[in-house]
C-alpha positions in Angstrom: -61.8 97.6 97.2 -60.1 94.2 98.5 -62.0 92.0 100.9 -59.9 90.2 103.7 -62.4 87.2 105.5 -62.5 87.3 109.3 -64.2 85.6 112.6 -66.4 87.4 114.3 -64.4 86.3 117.6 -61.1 87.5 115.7 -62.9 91.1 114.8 -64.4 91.6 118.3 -60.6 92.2 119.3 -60.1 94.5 117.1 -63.2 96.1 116.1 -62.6 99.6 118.2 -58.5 99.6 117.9 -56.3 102.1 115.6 -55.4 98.5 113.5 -56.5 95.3 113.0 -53.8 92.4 112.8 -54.5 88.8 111.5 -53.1 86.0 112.7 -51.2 85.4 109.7 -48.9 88.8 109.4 -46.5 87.0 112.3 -46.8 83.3 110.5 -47.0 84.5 106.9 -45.5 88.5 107.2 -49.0 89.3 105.3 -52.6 89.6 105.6 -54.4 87.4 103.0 -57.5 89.5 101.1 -59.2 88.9 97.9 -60.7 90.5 95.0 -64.4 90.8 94.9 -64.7 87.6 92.5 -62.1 85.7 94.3 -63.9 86.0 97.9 -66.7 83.1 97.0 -63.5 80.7 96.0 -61.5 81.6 98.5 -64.9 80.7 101.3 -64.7 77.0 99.7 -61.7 76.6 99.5 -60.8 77.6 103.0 -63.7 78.0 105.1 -66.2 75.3 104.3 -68.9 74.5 107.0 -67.2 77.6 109.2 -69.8 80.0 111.1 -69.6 83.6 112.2 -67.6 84.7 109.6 -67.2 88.3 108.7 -65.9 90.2 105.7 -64.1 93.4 106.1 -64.3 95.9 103.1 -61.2 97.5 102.6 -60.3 100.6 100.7 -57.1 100.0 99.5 -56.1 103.6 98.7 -56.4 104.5 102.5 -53.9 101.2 103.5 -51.0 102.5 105.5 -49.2 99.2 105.0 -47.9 98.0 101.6 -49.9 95.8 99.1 -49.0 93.4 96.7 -50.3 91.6 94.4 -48.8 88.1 94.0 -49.3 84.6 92.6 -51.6 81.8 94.9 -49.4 78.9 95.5 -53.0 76.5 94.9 -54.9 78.9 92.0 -53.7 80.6 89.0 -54.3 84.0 89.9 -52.8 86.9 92.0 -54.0 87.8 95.6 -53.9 91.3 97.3 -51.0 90.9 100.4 -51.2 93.6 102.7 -47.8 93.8 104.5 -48.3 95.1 107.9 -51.6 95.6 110.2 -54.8 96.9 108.7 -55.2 100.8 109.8 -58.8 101.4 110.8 -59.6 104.2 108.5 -59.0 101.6 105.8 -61.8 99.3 106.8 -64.6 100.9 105.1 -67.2 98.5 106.1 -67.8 94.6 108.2 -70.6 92.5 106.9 -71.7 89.1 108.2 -71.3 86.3 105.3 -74.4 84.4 105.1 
């Protein structure tokens, strides 16, 4: 599973759609998601003191968009880019981050 980190404003779009697209797939051409262990670093890193956040499980076997795995430009570690929109039978479950 990869773990992609979303607004609850930002999912309520999307939430009964055939795809979910992040805002970053027409800034960056990929959707940013993490590892399991990478999703507490990437929440302090990037989201400090933000509310109504969600994260959306994602089974990346169902992804009808390409994934890669590729270096972080401010960690030393590689990050799961998925390279299109999200499909929805990929999204195996959305849970509020507490």
């Amino acid at each position: 599973m990869i773990y992609h980190i979303v607004t609850s404003e930002r999912w309520s779009d999307f939430a009964h759609k055939t795809e979910y697209v992040s805002e970053t797939l027409d800034t960056e051409t990929f959707v940013h998601c993490s590892r399991k262990e990478q999703v507490a670093g990437v929440l302090s890193r990037f989201y400090t003191g933000a509310t109504g956040l969600l994260l959306m499980e994602i089974d990346e076997s169902k992804l009808s968009s390409p994934l890669l795995y590729e270096p972080a430009t401010d960690v030393a570690d590689t990050f799961p880019h998925i390279y299109g929109p999200i499909n929805h039978e990929a999204i195996i479950n959305v849970t509020p981050i507490s």
